[in-house]
C-alpha positions as CSV (number, residue, x, y, z in Angstrom):
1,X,87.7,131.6,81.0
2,X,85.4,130.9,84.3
3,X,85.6,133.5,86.6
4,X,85.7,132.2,90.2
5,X,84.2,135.9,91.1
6,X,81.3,135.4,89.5
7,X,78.1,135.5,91.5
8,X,76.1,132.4,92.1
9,X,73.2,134.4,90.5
10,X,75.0,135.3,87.1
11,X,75.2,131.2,86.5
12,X,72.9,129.8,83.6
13,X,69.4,128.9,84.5
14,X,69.1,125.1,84.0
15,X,66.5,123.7,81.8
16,X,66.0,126.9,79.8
17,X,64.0,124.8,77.1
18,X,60.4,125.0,78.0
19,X,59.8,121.8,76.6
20,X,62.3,120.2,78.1
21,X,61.3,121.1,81.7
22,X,58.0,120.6,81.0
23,X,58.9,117.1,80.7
24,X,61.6,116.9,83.2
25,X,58.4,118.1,85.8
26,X,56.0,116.1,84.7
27,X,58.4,112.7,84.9
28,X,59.6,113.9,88.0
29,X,56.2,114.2,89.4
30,X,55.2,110.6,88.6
31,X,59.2,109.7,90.3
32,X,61.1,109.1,87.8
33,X,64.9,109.3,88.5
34,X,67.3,111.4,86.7
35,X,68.7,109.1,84.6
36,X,65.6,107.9,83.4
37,X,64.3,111.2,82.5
38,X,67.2,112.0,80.3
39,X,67.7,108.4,78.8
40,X,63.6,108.6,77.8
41,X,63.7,111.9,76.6
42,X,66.0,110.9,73.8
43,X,63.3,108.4,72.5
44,X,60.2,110.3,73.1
45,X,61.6,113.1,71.4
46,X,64.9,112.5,69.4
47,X,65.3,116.3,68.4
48,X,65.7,116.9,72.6
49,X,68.7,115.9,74.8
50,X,69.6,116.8,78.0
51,X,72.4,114.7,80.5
52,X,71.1,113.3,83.9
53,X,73.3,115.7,85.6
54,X,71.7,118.8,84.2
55,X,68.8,117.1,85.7
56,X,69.9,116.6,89.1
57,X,71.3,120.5,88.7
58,X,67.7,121.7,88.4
59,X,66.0,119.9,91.2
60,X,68.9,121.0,93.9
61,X,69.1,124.9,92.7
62,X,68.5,126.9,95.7
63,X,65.8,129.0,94.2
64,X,64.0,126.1,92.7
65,X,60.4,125.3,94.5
66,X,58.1,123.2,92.3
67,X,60.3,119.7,92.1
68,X,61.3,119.6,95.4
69,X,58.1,116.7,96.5
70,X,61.1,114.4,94.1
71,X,63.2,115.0,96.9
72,X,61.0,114.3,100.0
73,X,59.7,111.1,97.7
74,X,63.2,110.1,97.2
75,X,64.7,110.4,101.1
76,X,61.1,108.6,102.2
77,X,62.4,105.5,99.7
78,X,65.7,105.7,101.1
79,X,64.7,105.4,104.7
80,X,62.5,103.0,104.4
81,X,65.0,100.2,102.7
């Protein structure tokens, strides 16, 4: 069972498949959404799956630096609808 104790730094990394976040960066980069990330991964590469939310997980962990552009490039589109 879960501990409710447990540290925020003993949870799982997300995206612990290089490959994987390889290609959840680079989509990200060119501002790709979540879902489409995770829905084209399964066809690009049928042996790899991951779930949109996992996605979403890794771009909004504290300690995570390099994807956050996806988030200033995603509030600019917001604001400017």
């Amino acid at each position: 069972m879960y501990s409710k104790t447990m540290a925020p730094y003993q949870q799982r990394p997300r995206l612990r498949n290089t490959r994987i976040r390889h290609y959840v960066i680079a989509k990200l980069k060119l501002g790709w959404s979540p879902e489409q990330i995770a829905n084209r991964l399964e066809k690009d590469h049928y042996e790899l799956h991951i779930s949109y939310e996992a996605v979403y997980q890794y771009v909004y962990e504290p300690e995570q630096v390099l994807p956050s552009f996806w988030l200033v490039d995603r509030i600019a589109a917001c604001e400017s609808r």
